[in-house]
C-alpha positions as CSV (number, residue, x, y, z in Angstrom):
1,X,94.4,114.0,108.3
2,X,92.1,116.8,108.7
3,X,89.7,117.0,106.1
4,X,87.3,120.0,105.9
5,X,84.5,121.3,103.9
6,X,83.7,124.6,102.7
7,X,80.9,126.5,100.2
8,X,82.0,127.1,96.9
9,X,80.1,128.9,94.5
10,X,80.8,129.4,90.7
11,X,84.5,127.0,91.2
12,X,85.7,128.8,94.1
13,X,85.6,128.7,97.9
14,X,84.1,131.4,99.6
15,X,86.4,132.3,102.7
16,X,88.8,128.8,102.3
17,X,90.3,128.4,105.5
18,X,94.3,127.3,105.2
19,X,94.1,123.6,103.7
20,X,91.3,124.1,101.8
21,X,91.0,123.4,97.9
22,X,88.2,123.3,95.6
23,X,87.4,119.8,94.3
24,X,84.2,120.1,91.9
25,X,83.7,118.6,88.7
26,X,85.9,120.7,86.8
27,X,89.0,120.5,89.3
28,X,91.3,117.6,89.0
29,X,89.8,115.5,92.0
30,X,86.2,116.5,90.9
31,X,83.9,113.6,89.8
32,X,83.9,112.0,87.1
33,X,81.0,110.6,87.2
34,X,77.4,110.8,86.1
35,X,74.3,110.1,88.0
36,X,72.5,108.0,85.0
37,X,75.5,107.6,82.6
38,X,77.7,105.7,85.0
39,X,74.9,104.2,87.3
40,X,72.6,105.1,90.2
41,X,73.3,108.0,92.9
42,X,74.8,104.9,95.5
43,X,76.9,103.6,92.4
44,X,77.9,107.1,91.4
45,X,79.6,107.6,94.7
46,X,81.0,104.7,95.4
47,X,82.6,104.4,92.4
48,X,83.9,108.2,92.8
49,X,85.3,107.2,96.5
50,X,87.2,104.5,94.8
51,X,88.9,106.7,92.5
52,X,89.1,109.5,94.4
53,X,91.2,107.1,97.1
54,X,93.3,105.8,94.2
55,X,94.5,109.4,93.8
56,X,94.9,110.6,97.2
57,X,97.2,107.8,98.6
């Protein structure tokens, strides 16, 4: 699987090639978790990997 990344700005992608979809915090893959409230910036995104995984397979 291709994955690839693009700007967004203000919840959208500027120029999203075909494949591409917005995933920031208020799209249903964004994270869920906060840097502080749910642990340190390492814990933060491992913990978002792991449910981010859990959705994408």
């Amino acid at each position: 699987m291709e994955i690839t990344i693009g700007k967004a700005r203000r919840g959208q992608l500027s120029d999203p090639l075909p494949g591409q979809a917005y995933v920031g915090r208020p799209s249903p893959l964004g994270n869920p978790f906060q840097l502080g409230r749910d642990g340190s910036r390492a814990e933060v995104i491992a913990r978002y990997r792991l449910w981010l995984w859990s959705r994408l397979i």
